[in-house]
C-alpha positions as CSV (number, residue, x, y, z in Angstrom):
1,X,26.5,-14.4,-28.1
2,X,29.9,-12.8,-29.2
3,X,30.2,-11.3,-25.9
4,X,29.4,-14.4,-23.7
5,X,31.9,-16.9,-25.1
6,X,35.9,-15.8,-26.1
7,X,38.4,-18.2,-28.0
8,X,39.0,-20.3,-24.8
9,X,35.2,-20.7,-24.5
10,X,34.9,-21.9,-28.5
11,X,38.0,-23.8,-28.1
12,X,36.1,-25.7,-25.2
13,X,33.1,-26.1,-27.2
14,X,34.9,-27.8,-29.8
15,X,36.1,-30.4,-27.6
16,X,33.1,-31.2,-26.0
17,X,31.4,-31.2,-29.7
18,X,34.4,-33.4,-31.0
19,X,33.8,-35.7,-27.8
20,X,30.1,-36.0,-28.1
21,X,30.0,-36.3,-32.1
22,X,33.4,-39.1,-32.6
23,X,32.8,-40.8,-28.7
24,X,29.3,-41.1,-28.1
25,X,27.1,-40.5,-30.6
26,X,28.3,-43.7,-33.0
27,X,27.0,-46.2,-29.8
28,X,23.3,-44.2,-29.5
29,X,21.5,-47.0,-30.5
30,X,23.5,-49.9,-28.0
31,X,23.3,-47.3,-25.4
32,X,20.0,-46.4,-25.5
33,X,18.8,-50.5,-26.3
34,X,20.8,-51.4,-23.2
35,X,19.4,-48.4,-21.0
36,X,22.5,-47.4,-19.7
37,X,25.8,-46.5,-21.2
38,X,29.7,-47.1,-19.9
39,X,31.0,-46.0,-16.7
40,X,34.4,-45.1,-18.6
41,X,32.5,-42.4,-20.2
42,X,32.8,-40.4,-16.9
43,X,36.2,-40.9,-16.7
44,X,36.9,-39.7,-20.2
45,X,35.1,-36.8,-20.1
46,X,37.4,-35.5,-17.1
47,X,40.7,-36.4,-19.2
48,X,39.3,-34.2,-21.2
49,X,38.6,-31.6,-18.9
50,X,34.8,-31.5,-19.3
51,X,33.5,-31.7,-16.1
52,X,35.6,-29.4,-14.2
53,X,36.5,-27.2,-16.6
54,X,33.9,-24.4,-14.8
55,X,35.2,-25.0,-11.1
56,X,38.1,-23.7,-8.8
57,X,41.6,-25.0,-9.5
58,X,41.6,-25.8,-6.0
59,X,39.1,-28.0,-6.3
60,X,40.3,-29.8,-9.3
61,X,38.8,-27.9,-12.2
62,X,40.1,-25.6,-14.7
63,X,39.0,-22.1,-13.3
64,X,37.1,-21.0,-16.1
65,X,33.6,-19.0,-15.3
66,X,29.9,-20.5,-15.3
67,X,30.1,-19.8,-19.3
68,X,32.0,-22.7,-20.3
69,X,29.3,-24.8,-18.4
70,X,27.2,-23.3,-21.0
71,X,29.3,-24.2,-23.7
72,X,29.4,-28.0,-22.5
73,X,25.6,-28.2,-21.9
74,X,25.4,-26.8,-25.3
75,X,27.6,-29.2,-27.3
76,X,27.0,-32.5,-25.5
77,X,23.7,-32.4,-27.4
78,X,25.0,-33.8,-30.3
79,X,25.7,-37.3,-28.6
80,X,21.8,-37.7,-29.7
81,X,21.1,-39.6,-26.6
82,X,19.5,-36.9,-23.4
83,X,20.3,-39.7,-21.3
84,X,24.2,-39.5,-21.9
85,X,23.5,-35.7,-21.7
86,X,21.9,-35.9,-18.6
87,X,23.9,-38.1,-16.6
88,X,27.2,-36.2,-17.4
89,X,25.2,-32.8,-16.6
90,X,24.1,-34.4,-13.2
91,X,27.8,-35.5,-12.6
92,X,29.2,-31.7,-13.0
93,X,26.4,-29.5,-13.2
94,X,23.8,-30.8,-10.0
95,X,25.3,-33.2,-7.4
96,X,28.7,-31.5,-7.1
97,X,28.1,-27.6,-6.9
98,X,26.8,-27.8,-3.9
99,X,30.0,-29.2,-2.5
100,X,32.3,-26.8,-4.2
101,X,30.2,-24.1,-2.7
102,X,30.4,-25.2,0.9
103,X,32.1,-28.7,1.4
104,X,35.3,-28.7,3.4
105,X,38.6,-29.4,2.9
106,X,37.9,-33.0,3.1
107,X,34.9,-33.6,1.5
108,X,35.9,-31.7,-1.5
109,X,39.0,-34.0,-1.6
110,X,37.3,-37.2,-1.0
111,X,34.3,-36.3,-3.4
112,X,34.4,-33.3,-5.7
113,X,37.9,-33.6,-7.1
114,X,37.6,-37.3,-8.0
115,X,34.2,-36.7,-9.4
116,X,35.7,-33.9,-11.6
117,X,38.2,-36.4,-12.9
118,X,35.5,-38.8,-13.7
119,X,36.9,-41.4,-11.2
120,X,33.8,-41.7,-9.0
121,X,30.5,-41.1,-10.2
122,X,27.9,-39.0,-8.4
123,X,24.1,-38.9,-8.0
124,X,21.8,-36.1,-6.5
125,X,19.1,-37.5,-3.8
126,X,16.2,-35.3,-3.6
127,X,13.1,-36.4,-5.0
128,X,10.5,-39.2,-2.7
129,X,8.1,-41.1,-3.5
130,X,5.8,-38.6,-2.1
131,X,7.5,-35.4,-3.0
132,X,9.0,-34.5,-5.6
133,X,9.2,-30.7,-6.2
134,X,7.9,-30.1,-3.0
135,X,11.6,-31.1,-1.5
136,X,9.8,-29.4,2.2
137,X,7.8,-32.6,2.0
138,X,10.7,-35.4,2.0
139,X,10.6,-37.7,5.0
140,X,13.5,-39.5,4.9
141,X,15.2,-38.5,7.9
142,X,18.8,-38.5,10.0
143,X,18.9,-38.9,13.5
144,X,22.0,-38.1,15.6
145,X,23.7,-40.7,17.6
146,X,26.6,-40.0,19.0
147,X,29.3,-38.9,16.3
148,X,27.2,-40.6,13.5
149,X,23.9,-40.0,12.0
150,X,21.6,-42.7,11.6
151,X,19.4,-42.6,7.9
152,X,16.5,-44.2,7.1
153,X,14.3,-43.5,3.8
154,X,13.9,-43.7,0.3
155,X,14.7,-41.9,-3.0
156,X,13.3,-42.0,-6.3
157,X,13.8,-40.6,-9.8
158,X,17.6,-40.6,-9.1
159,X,19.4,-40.0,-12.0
160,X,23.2,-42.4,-12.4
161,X,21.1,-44.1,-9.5
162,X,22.5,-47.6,-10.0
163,X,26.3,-47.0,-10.4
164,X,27.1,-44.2,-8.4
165,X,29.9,-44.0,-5.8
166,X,28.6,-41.2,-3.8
167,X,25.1,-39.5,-3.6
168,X,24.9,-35.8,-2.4
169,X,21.7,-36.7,-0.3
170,X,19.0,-34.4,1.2
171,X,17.1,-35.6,4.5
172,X,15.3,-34.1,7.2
173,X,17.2,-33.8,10.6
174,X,14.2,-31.7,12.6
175,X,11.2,-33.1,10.7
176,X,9.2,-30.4,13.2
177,X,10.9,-27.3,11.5
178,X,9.6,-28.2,7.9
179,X,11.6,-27.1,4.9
180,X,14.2,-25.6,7.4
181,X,15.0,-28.8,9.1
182,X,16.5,-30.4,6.2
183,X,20.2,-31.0,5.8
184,X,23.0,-32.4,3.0
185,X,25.1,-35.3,3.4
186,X,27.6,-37.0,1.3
187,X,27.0,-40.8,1.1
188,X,29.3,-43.3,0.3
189,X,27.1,-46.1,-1.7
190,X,29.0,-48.9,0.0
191,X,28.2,-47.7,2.9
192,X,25.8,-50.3,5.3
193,X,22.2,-50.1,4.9
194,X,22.4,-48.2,1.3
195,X,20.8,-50.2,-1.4
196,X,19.3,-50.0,-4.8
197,X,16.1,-51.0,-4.8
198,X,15.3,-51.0,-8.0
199,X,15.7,-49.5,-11.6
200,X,13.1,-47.4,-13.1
201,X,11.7,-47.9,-16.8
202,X,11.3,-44.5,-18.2
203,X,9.5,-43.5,-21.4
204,X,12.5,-41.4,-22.8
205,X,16.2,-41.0,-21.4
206,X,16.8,-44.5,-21.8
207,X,20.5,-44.8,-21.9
208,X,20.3,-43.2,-18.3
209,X,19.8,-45.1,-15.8
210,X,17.3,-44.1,-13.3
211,X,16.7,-45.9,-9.7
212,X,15.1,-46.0,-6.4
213,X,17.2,-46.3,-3.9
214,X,16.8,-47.3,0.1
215,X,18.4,-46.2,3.3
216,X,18.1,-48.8,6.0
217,X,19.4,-47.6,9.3
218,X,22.5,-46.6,7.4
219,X,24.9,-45.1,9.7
220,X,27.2,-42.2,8.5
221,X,29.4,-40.1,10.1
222,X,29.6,-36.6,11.2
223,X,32.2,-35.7,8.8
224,X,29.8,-36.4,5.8
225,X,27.5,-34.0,6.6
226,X,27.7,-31.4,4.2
227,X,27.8,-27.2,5.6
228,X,25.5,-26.3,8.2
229,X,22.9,-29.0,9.8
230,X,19.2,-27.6,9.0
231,X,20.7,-25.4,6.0
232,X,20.0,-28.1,3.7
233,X,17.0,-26.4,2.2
234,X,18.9,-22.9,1.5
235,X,21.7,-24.8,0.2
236,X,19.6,-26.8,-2.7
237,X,17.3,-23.5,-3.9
238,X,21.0,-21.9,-4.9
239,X,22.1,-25.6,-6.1
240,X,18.9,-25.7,-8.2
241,X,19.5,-22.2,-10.2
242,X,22.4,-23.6,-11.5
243,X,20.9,-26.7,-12.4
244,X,18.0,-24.9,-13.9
245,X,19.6,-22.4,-16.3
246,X,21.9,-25.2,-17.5
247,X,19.2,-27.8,-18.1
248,X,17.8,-24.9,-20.4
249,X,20.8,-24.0,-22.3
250,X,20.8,-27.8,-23.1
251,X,17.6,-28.1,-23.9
252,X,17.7,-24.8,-26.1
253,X,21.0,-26.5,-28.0
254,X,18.8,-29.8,-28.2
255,X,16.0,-28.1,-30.0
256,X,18.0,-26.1,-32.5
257,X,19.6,-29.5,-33.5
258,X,15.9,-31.1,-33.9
259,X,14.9,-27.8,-35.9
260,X,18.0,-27.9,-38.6
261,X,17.4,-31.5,-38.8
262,X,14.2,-31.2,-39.9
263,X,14.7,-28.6,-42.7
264,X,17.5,-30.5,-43.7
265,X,15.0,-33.5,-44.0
266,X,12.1,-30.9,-45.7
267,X,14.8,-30.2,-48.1
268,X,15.0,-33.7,-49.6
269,X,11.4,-35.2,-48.6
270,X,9.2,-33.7,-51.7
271,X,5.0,-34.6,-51.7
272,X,3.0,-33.3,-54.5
273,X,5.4,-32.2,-56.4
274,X,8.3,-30.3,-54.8
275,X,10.0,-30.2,-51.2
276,X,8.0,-30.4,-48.1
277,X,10.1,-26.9,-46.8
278,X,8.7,-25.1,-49.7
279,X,5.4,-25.5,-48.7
280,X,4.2,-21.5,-47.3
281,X,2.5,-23.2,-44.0
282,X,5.5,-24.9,-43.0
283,X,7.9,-22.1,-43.8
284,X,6.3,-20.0,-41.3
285,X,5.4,-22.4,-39.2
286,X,9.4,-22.6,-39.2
287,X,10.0,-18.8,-38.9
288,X,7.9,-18.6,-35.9
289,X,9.4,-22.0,-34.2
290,X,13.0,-20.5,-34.7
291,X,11.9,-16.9,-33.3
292,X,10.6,-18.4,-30.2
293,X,13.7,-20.5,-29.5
294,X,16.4,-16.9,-30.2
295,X,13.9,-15.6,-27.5
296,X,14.1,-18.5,-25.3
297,X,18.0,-19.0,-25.5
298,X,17.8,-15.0,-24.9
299,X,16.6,-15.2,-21.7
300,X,18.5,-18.1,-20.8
301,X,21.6,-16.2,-21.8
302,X,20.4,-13.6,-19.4
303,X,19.9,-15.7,-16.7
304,X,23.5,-17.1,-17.4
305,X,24.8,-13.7,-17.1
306,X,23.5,-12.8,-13.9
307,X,24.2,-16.0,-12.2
308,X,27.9,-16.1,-13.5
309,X,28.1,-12.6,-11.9
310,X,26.5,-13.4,-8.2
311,X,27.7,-16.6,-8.0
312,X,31.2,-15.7,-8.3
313,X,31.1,-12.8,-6.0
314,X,28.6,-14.5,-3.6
315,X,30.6,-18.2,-3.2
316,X,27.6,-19.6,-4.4
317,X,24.7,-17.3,-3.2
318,X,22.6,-15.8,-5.7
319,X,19.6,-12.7,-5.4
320,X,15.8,-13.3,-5.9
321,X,16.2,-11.4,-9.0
322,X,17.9,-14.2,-10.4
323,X,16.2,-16.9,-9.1
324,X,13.0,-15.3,-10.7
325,X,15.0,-14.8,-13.9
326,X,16.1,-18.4,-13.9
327,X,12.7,-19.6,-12.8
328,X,11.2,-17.6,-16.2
329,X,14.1,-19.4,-18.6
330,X,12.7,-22.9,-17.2
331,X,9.4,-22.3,-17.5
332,X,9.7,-20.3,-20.7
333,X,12.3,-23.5,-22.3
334,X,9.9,-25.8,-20.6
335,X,6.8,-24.8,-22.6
336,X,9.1,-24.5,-26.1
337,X,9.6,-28.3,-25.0
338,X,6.3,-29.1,-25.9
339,X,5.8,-27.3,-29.2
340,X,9.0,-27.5,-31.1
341,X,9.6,-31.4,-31.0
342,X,6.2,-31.6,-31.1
343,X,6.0,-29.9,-34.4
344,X,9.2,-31.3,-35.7
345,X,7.7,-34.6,-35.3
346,X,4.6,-33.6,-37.2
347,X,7.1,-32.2,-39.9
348,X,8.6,-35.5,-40.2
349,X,5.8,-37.2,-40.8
350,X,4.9,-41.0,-40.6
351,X,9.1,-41.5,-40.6
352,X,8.8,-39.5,-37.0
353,X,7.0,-42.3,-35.7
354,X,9.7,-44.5,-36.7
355,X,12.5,-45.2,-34.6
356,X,15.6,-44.6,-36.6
357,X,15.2,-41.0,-37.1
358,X,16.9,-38.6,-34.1
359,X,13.3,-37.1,-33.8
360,X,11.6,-40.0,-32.6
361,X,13.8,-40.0,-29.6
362,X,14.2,-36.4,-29.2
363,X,10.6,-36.1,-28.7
364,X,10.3,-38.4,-26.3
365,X,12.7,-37.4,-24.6
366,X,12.0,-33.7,-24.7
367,X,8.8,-34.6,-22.5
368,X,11.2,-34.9,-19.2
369,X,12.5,-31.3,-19.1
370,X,9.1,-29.4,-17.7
371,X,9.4,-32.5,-15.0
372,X,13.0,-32.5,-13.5
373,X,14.4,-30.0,-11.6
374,X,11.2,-28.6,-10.6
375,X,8.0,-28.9,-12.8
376,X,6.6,-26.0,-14.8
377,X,4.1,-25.6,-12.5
378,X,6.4,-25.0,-9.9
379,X,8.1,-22.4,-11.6
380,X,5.0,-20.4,-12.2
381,X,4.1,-21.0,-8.4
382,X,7.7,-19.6,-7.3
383,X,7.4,-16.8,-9.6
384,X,4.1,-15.8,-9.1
385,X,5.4,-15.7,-5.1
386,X,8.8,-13.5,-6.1
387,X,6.2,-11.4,-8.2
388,X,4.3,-10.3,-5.2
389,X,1.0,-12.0,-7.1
């Protein structure tokens, strides 16, 4: 790890661990009873330099490389709540790379560098109601009139959903050329004919909010549309590896918290006699859960490496090697996912069925990671592909 993160990289980290610790974990429970949480935390984490602190200058940020991403996805763990987590990660980690790497002039100041400041709040529109990590299966759809685009279609799953000022949209603009018809636009959400239609109730992640949203005949124009037209599809696969390998390094960071906290908790829980961690089947039950995450958080480091590499040289581009390195960190994280809270839980007993401990709502919300961003499944489908299987 030495080698990864220098003193500006741990100075980081301590701010975004300060952040989450002092500023957002003490309202977990409001946040997650009122399934949402403030809008001014955006804003506050880009005082703090948070959410640019990985991108261009030029574009607002701090200049620092892909590892102090890392280092926030990391830390912002121990706000307790995935849902804080994971709306701050979708602000600077999903709907906005794509626009560093190949927005204009414009766009990036109209959108990126107020999104890095926290002043407007960003969504990613991807998933349908009938396709979710099959993206070549969306059907909403832009047709060109004049200088404008007319949209019409629906979104689902969208993550920030029912606040967001802008939504880095994906829609088909040659439905006959598949996957390779698609194409990115940025859309204002008060523009006419965007609505919310509704917000979703979710099993975990509940201080997210999560919506549907609807495009009626919603004219935008050209301007908004985001690089090439029909290169949407090549533009999201390299906006997903970064998304990928840093929903892992959270997710990683998220299950070493769950696995200290429950030793800590063996340590004072005793039955028949003398502390549950003293017991020889949970100790290396314990051993072999901690081995598995080092190897997990070992590849993702790997795939970190590599990406932080390419995508600096590259603008944004990365090689199949590395998408089939990032695709083995989610799928390998994704599968940890189900065993380690899993077993936690069981650790905890009957008190891990009860609300008020961390590892009721860790678990739960644990469950989400081999879903977004592309499902396991899909990761074993893309690598078996790069794999020539």
């Amino acid at each position: 790890m030495a080698k990864h993160f220098r003193e500006e990289h741990e100075q980081f980290r301590n701010t975004v661990k300060n952040f989450a610790q002092k500023e957002l974990a003490p309202y977990a429970d409001e946040w997650e009873a009122a399934e949402t949480f403030p809008n001014h935390v955006f804003k506050r984490a880009g005082e703090l330099g948070i959410l640019g602190a990985h991108y261009p200058e030029e574009h607002g940020g701090a200049g620092g490389d892909f590892w102090f991403a890392v280092a926030k996805a990391e830390e912002l763990v121990n706000c307790t709540m995935a849902g804080v987590t994971m709306g701050l990660l979708v602000q600077a980690d999903m709907a906005t790379p794509v626009i560093s790497d190949i927005g204009s002039k414009e766009q990036i100041e109209e959108f990126l560098k107020p999104a890095l400041k926290g002043d407007k709040i960003a969504a990613l529109g991807v998933s349908e109601p009938n396709a979710g990590s099959d993206v070549a299966g969306i059907q909403t759809w832009a047709k060109k009139d004049g200088d404008d685009y007319i949209i019409n279609g629906a979104k689902t799953y969208i993550t920030n959903g029912t606040r967001a000022d802008f939504v880095t949209l994906l829609v088909k603009t040659n439905p006959e050329a598949g996957a390779h018809g698609c194409s990115f636009f940025l859309v204002p959400t008060n523009t006419k004919g965007f609505s919310v239609s509704k917000k979703l109730k979710k099993i975990g992640n509940h201080s997210s909010d999560t919506a549907e949203l609807a495009f009626e005949d919603m004219r935008i124009p050209k301007r908004y549309l985001l690089g090439e037209e029909n290169m949407g599809f090549m533009y999201l696969m390299q906006n997903f590896q970064s998304e990928r390998v840093i929903a892992a390094a959270s997710s990683t960071s998220g299950m070493k918290l769950m696995l200290d906290q429950a030793v800590a908790y063996g340590r004072d829980r005793k039955a028949f006699g003398k502390p549950i961690i003293k017991r020889e089947y949970w100790q290396h039950k314990f051993v072999d859960l901690y081995t598995k995450l080092e190897a997990g958080r070992a590849l993702t480091y790997a795939a970190c490496e590599v990406y932080n590499e390419e995508h600096h040289e590259k603008k944004g581009q990365v090689s199949m090697e590395t998408v089939k390195l990032i695709s083995m960190a989610k799928a390998f994280v994704g599968d940890l996912t189900g065993e380690i809270p899993d077993q936690c839980l069981q650790f905890y007993g009957g008190a891990g069925y009860i609300e008020e401990y961390h590892i009721a709502r860790a678990w739960r919300d644990a469950r989400l990671f081999r879903i977004g961003g592309g499902t396991t499944e899909t990761m074993r489908y893309y690598l078996a592909k790069l794999m020539g299987l």
